[in-house]
C-alpha positions as CSV (number, residue, x, y, z in Angstrom):
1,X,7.9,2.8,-13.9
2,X,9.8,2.5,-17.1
3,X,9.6,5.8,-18.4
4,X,10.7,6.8,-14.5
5,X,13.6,4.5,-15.3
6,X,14.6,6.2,-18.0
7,X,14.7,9.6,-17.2
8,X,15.9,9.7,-13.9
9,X,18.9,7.3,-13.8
10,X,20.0,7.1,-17.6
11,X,19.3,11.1,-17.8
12,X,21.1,12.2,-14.8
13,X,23.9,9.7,-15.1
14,X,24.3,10.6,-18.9
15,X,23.7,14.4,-17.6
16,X,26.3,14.0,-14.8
17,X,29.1,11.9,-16.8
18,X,28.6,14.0,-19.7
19,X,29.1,17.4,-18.1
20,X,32.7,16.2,-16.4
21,X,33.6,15.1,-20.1
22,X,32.3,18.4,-21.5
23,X,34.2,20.4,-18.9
24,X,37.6,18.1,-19.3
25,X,37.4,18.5,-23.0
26,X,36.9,22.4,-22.7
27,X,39.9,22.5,-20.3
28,X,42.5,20.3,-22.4
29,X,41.0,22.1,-25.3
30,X,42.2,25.4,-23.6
31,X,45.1,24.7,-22.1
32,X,46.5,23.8,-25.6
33,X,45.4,26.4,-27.6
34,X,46.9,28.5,-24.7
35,X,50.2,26.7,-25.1
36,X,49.7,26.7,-28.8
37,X,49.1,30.4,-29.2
38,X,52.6,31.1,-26.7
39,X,54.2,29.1,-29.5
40,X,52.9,31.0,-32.1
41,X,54.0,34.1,-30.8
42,X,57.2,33.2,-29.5
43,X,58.2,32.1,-32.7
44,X,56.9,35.0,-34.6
45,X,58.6,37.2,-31.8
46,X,61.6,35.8,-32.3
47,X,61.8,36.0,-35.8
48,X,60.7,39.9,-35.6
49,X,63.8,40.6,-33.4
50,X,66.0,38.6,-35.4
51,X,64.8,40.6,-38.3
52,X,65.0,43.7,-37.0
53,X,68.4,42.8,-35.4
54,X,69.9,41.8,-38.6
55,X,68.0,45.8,-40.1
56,X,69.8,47.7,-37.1
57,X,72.9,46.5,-38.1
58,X,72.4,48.1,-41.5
59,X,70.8,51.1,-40.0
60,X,74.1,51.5,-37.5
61,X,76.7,51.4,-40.6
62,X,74.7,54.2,-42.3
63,X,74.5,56.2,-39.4
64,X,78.5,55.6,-39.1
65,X,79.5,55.7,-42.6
66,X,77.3,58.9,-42.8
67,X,79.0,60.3,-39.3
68,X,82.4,60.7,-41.2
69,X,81.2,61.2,-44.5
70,X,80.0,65.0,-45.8
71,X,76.9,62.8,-47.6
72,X,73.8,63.2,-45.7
73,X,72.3,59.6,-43.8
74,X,69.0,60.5,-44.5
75,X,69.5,59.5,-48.3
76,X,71.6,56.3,-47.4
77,X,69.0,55.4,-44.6
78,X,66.1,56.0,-47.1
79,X,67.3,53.2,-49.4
80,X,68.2,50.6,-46.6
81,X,64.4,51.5,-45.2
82,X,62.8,51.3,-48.6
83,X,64.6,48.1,-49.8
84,X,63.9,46.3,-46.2
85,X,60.0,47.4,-46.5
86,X,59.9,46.1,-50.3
87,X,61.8,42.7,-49.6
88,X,59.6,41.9,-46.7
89,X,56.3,41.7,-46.8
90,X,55.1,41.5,-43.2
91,X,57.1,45.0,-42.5
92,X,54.2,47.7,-41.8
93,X,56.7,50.3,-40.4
94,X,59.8,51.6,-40.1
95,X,60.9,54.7,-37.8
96,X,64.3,55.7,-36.5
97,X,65.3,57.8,-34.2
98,X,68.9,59.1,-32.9
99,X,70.4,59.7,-29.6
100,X,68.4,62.4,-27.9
101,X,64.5,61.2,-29.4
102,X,64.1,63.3,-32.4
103,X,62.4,61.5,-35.6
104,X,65.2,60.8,-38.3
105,X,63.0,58.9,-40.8
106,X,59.7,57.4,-40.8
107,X,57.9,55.0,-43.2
108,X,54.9,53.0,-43.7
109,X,54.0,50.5,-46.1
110,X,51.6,52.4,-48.4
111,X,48.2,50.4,-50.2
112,X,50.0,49.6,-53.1
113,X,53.2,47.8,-51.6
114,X,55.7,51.0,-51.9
115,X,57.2,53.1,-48.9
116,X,55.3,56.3,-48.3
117,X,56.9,59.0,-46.1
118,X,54.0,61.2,-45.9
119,X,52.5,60.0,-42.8
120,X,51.0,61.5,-40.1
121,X,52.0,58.2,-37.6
122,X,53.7,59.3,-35.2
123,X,55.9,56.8,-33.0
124,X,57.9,57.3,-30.0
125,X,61.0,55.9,-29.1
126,X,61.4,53.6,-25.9
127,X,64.5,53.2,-24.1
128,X,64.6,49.3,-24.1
129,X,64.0,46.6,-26.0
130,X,60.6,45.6,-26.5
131,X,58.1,43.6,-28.7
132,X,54.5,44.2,-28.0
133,X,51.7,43.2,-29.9
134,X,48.9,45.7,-30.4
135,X,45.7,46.6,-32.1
136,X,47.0,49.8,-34.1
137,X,43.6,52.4,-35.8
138,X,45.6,52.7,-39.2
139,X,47.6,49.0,-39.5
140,X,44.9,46.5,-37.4
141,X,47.1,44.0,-35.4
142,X,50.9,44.8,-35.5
143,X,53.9,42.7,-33.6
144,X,55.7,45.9,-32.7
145,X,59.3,45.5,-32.1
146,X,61.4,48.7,-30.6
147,X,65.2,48.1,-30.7
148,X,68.1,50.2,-29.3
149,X,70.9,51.0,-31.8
150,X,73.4,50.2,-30.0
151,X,77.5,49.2,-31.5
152,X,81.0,49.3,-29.5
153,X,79.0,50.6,-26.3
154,X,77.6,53.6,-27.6
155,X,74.2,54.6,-28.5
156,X,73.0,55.5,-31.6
157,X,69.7,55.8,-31.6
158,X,66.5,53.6,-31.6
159,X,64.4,51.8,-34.6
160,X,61.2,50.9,-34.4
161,X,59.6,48.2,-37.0
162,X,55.9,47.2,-36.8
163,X,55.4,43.6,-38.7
164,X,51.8,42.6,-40.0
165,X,50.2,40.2,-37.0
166,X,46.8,39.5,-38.7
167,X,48.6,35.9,-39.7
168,X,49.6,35.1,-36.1
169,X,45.7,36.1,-35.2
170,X,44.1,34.1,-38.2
171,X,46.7,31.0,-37.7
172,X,45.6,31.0,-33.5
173,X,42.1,31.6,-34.6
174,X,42.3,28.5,-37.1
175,X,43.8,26.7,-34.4
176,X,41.0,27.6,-31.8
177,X,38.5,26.5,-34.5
178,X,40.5,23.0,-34.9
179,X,40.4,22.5,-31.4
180,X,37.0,23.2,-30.8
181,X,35.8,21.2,-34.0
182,X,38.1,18.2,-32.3
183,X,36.1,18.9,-28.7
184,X,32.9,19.1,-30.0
185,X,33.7,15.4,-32.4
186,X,35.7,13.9,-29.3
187,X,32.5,14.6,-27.0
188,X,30.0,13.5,-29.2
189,X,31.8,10.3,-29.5
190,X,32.4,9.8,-25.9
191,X,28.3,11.0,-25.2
192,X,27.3,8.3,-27.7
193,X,29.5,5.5,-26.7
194,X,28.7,6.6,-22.9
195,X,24.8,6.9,-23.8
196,X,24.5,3.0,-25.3
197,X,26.8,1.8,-22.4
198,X,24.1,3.1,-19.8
199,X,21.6,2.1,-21.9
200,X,22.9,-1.3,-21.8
201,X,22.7,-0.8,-18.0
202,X,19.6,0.7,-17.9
203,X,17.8,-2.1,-19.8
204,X,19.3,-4.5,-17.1
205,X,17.8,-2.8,-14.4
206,X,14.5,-2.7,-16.3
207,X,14.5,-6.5,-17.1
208,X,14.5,-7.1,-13.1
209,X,11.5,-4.5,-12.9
210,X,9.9,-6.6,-15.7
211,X,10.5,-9.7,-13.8
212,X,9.6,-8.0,-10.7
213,X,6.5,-6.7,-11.8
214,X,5.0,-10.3,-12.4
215,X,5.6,-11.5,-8.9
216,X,1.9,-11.5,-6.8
217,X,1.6,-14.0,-3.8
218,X,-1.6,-15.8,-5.9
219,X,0.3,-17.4,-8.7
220,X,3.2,-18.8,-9.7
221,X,5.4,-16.8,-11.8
222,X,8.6,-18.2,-13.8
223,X,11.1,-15.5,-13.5
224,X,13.9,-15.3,-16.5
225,X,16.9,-13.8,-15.7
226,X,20.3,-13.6,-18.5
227,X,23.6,-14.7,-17.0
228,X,25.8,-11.7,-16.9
229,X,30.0,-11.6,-15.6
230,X,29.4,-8.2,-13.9
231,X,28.0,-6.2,-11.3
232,X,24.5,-7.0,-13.0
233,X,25.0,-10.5,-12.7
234,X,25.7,-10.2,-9.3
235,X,22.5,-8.6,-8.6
236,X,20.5,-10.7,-10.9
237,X,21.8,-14.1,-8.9
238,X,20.7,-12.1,-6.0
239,X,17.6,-11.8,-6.8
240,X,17.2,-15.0,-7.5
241,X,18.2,-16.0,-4.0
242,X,15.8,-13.5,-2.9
243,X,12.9,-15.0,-5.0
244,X,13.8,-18.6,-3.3
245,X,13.0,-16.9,-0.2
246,X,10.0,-15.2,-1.0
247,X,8.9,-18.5,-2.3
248,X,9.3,-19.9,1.1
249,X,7.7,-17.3,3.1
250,X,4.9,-18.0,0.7
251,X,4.6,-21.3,1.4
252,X,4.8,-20.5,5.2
253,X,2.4,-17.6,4.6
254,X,-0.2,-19.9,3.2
255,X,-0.1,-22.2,5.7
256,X,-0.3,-19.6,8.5
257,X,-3.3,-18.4,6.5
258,X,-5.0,-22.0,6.2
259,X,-4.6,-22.4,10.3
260,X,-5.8,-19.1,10.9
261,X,-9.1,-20.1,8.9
262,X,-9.3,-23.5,10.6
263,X,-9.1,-21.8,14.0
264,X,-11.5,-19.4,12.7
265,X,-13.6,-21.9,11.7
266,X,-13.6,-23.6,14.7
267,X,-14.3,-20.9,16.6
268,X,-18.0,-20.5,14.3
269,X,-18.1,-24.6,15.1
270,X,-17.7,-24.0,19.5
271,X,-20.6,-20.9,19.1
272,X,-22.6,-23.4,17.0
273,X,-22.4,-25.9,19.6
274,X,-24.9,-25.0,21.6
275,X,-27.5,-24.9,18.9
276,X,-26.7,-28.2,17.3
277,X,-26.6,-30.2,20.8
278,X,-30.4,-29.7,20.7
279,X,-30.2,-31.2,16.8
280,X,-28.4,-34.4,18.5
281,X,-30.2,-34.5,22.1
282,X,-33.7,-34.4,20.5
283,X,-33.2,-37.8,18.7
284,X,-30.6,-39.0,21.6
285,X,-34.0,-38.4,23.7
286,X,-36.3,-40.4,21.3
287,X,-34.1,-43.2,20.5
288,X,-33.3,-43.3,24.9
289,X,-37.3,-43.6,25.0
290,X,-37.9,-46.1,22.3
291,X,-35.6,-48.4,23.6
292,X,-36.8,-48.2,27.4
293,X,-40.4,-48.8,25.8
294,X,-39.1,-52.2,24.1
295,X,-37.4,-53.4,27.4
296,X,-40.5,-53.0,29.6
297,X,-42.0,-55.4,26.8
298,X,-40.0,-56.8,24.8
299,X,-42.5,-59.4,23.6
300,X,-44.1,-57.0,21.2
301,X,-42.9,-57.9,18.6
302,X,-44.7,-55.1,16.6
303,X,-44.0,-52.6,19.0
304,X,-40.4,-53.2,18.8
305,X,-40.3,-53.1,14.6
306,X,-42.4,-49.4,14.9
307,X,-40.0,-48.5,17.8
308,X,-36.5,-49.9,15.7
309,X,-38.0,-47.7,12.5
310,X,-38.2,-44.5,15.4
311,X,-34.4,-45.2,16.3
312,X,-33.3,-45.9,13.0
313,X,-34.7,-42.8,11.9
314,X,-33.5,-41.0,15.1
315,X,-29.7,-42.2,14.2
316,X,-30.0,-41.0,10.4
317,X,-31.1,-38.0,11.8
318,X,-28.0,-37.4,14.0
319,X,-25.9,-38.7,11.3
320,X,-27.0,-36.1,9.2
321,X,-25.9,-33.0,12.0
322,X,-22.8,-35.1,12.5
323,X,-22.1,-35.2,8.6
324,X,-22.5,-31.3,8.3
325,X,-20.1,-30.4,10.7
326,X,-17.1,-32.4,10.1
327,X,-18.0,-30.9,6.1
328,X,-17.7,-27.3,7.6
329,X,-14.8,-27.7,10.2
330,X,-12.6,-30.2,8.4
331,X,-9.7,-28.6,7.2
332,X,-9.4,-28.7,3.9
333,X,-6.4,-27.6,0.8
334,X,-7.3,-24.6,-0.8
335,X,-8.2,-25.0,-4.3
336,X,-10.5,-23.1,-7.0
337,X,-14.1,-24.6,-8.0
338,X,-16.6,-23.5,-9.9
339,X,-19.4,-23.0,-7.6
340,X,-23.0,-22.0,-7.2
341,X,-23.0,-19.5,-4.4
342,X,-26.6,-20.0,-3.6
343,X,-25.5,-23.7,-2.4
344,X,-23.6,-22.5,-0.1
345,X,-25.2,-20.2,1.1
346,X,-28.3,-22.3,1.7
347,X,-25.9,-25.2,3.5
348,X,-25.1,-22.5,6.2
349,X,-28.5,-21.2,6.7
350,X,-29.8,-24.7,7.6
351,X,-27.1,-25.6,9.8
352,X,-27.6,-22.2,11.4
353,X,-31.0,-22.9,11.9
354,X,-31.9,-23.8,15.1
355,X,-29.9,-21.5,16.5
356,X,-31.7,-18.3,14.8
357,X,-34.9,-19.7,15.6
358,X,-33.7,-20.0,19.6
359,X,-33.9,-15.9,19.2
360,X,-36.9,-15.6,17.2
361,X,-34.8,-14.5,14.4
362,X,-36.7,-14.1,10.9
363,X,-34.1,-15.2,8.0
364,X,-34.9,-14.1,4.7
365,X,-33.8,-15.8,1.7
366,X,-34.0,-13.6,-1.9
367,X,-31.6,-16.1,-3.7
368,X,-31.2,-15.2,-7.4
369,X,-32.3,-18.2,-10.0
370,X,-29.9,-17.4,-12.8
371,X,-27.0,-16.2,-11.0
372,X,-23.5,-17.2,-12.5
373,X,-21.2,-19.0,-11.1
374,X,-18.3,-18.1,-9.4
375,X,-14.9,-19.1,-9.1
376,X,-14.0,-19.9,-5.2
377,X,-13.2,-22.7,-3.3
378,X,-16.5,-23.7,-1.7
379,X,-15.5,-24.5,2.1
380,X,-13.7,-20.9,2.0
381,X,-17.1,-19.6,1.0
382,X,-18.9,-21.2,3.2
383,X,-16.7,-20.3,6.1
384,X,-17.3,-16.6,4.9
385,X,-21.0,-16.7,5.1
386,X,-20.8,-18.5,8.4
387,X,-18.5,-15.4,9.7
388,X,-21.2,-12.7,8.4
389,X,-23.6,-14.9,9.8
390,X,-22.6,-14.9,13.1
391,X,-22.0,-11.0,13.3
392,X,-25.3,-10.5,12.0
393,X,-26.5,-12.6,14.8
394,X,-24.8,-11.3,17.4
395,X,-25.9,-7.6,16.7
396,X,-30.0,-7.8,16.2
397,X,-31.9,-9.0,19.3
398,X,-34.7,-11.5,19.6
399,X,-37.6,-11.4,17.0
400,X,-34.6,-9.5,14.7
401,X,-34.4,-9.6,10.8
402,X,-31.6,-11.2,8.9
403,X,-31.9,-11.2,4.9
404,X,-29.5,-13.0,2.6
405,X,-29.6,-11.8,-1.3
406,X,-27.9,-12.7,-4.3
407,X,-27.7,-11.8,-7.6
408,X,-26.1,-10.7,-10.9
409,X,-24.5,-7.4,-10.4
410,X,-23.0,-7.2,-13.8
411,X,-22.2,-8.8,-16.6
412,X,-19.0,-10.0,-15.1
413,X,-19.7,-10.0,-11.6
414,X,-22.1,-11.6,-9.2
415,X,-22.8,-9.9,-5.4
416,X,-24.0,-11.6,-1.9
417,X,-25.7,-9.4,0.6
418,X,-26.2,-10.1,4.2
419,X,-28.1,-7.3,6.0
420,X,-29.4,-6.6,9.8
421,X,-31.5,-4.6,11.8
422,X,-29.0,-4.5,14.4
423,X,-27.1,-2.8,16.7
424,X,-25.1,-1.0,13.4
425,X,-21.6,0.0,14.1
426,X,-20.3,2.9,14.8
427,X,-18.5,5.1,12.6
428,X,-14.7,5.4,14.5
429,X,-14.9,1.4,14.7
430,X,-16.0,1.1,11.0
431,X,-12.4,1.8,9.8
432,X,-10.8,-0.8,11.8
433,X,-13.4,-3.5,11.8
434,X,-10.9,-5.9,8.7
435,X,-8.2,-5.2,11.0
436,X,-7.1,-8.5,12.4
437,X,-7.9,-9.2,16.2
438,X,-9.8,-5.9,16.1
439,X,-13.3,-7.0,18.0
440,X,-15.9,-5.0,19.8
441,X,-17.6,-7.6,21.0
442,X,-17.3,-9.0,24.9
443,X,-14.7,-11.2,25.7
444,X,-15.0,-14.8,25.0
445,X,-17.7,-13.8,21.8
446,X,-15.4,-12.8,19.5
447,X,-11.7,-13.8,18.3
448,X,-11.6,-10.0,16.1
449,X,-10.3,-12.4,13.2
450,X,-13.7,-13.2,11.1
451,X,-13.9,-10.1,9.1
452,X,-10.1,-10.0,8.2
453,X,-10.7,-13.8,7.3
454,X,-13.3,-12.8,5.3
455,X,-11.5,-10.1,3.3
456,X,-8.5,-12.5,3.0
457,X,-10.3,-15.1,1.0
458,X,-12.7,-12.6,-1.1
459,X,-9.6,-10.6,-2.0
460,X,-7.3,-13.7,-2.8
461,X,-10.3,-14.6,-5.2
462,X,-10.6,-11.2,-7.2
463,X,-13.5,-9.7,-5.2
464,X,-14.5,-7.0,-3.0
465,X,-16.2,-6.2,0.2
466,X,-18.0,-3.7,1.5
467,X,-19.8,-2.6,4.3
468,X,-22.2,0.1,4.8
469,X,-23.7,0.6,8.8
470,X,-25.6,2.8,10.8
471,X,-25.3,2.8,14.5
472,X,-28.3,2.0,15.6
473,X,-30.4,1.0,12.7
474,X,-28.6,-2.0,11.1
475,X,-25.7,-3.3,9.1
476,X,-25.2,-4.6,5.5
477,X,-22.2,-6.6,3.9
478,X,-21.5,-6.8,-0.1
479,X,-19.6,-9.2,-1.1
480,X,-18.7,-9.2,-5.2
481,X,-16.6,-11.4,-6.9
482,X,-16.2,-12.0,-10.5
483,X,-17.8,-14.5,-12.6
484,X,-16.7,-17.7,-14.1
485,X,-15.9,-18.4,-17.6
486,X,-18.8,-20.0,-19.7
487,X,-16.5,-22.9,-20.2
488,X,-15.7,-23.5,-16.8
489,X,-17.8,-26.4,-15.1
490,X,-20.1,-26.1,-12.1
491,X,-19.5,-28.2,-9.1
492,X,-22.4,-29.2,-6.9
């Protein structure tokens, strides 16, 4: 049950909980670097066109000053371009174009830092101002910017100046890397603080199953319980409320369970009757006689002494049925004693005597010497062999066989065996006879509560019982219960 504990609610709570802070993290964690990487580039962006900006206003003066000058622009334009590539760094390339389209210079930064006008890049102009950022075959990752020449309203032409963008990619990759190093440490921090806080909860829950695993209806159990200010706490009073009231319908159960005995066992005590009236009316008769005899002559003084010894015998005799039936139908508290099974068993079989021998009913005795002792409470025993008794009786017929064995079955366990040749029982009823009120017998024979009696007390004492039947060719009981400790002291 613990390990069930454990990975079912800890795991899927931890599992649950941990996947919502695994998904929040990844979301913050993108939405910055989102934001972050916009930042990056707007800055960069905005530098680029300031830059570039702050070139075409070079580049326009050229193309003026060279517009009303006989020197060629190409020559003044090659030294702005190659003094704005060697003073920044980031420039990859430069190309202008005038009015109508056409090419008026282009340069690249070559390997070794220096302008190179020997390329075969080819640009075109755009009409508008625009910054794109691309992946370019000869540069890698360029911030492009393209930037109309425009002064005093008129168009001269349009520049183009790619800047180096591999920074802006390794600075957003360094910042992806940050954020997921700070996602994966934040996580891990909240999975661990989140794991020992369920833990914590867990181990609650299991210190109720501990405690609730030591409750049984035989002994009493001292259940511990911390005091907790929580939700816990609130369940762990709870339970102890709910422990008061189990110990109450205990109580109550155990005393429905000692009257349903008693008016089990008084049941066995009215079928009996019957049997033992003869074990009373046979001395009542004697003693009835004896006295009539001294009264028709009372001057006999000898008769009357041999007659007084007849009564007095008669009434010891009668004492003696009396004695054995308030032992077996007084109610008495349940309690454990070391017992001798073959007692008991013997102390039922006479006192069912005369009522198997008004059947013809052969009993057979096959009590083991050395049997150990057992652990029950003797009237409950007793009141078991009684029930067994009586269903055995009831199923064989006059001049039927009843045995009664007992013995060691192991070393820890001894076994009682009452076997018929009766009736048996048949095989749809066999599954129901230990339910209680369940009965096939006629009305008025039977209450249908001595075999779930039976079970009730040989359960409650750590044994077992078994039946094995035949319908038609007898029935057999097994009753095994464990044996006593060698320290434990017999009582007779």
């Amino acid at each position: 049950m613990m390990f069930t504990l454990r990975s079912s609610l800890k795991t899927r709570i931890l599992l649950l909980i941990g996947s919502v802070v695994v998904l929040l993290m990844l979301l913050i964690s993108s939405v910055l670097l989102l934001k972050w990487r916009e930042l990056i580039i707007q800055k960069e962006t905005e530098n680029a066109i300031s830059i570039s900006k702050t070139f075409s206003v070079t580049v326009i003066d050229a193309m003026i000053f060279e517009e009303k000058s006989v020197v060629q622009k190409e020559n003044i334009l090659d030294t702005y371009v190659d003094n704005f590539i060697n003073s920044l760094k980031t420039v990859q390339y430069v190309a202008l174009f005038d009015r109508n389209g056409a090419s008026i210079l282009q340069a690249i930064r070559h390997e070794n830092g220096r302008p190179d006008r020997s390329t075969d890049h080819e640009l075109t102009p755009q009409p508008d101002e625009r910054v794109t950022i691309r992946r370019d075959p000869q540069f890698g990752w360029v911030l492009e910017v393209n930037l109309p020449l425009v002064f005093s309203g008129k168009h001269w032409g349009t520049a183009t100046i790619g800047f180096n963008a591999q920074p802006i990619r390794d600075e957003i990759q360094s910042i992806f890397f940050l954020l997921l190093s700070a996602t994966v440490l934040i996580t891990s921090i909240v999975l661990i603080i989140l794991f020992f806080s369920i833990d914590r909860m867990t181990s609650s829950l299991e210190t109720i199953v501990r405690e609730i695993d030591k409750i049984d209806f035989v002994s009493d159990v001292d259940i511990s319980l911390p005091s907790q200010n929580d939700e816990i706490g609130f369940l762990y009073h709870h339970f102890r409320l709910m422990m008061d009231r189990l110990d109450v319908s205990k109580k109550e159960l155990e005393q429905a369970q000692r009257q349903i005995y008693q008016a089990e066992k008084l049941a066995s005590i009215g079928r009996l009757a019957s049997g033992v009236a003869h074990q009373v009316n046979n001395p009542l008769n004697g003693i009835r006689a004896c006295l009539y005899a001294i009264q028709q002559n009372p001057a006999d003084t000898a008769q009357t002494r041999e007659y007084l010894g007849l009564i007095t015998e008669g009434i010891a005799s009668i004492e003696t049925v009396v004695k054995k039936l308030l032992g077996f139908a007084r109610q008495q508290s349940t309690s454990d004693h070391v017992i001798n099974i073959n007692d008991s068993i013997a102390t039922v079989a006479n006192l069912f005597d005369l009522r198997l021998k008004e059947k013809n009913i052969e009993t057979s005795l096959e009590l083991s010497k050395d049997i150990g002792s057992v652990k029950i409470d003797h009237h409950l025993f007793q009141e078991v062999v009684m029930n067994l008794l009586l269903n055995s009786y009831d199923a064989v017929g006059n001049g039927g066989i009843i045995q009664m064995a007992t013995g060691n079955k192991s070393a820890s366990s001894v076994f009682m065996r009452i076997s018929d040749n009766g009736c048996g029982i048949n095989q749809n009823d066999l599954k129901r006879i230990f339910d209680p009120f369940f009965t096939t017998k006629e009305v008025g024979t039977g209450t249908g509560l001595g075999l779930s009696v039976c079970m009730g007390i040989i359960e409650s004492h750590g044994g077992t019982i078994e039946v094995q039947s035949i319908e038609g060719n007898g029935t057999s009981f097994t009753i095994t219960l464990p044996r006593a400790d060698a320290d434990e002291i017999t009582d007779h």
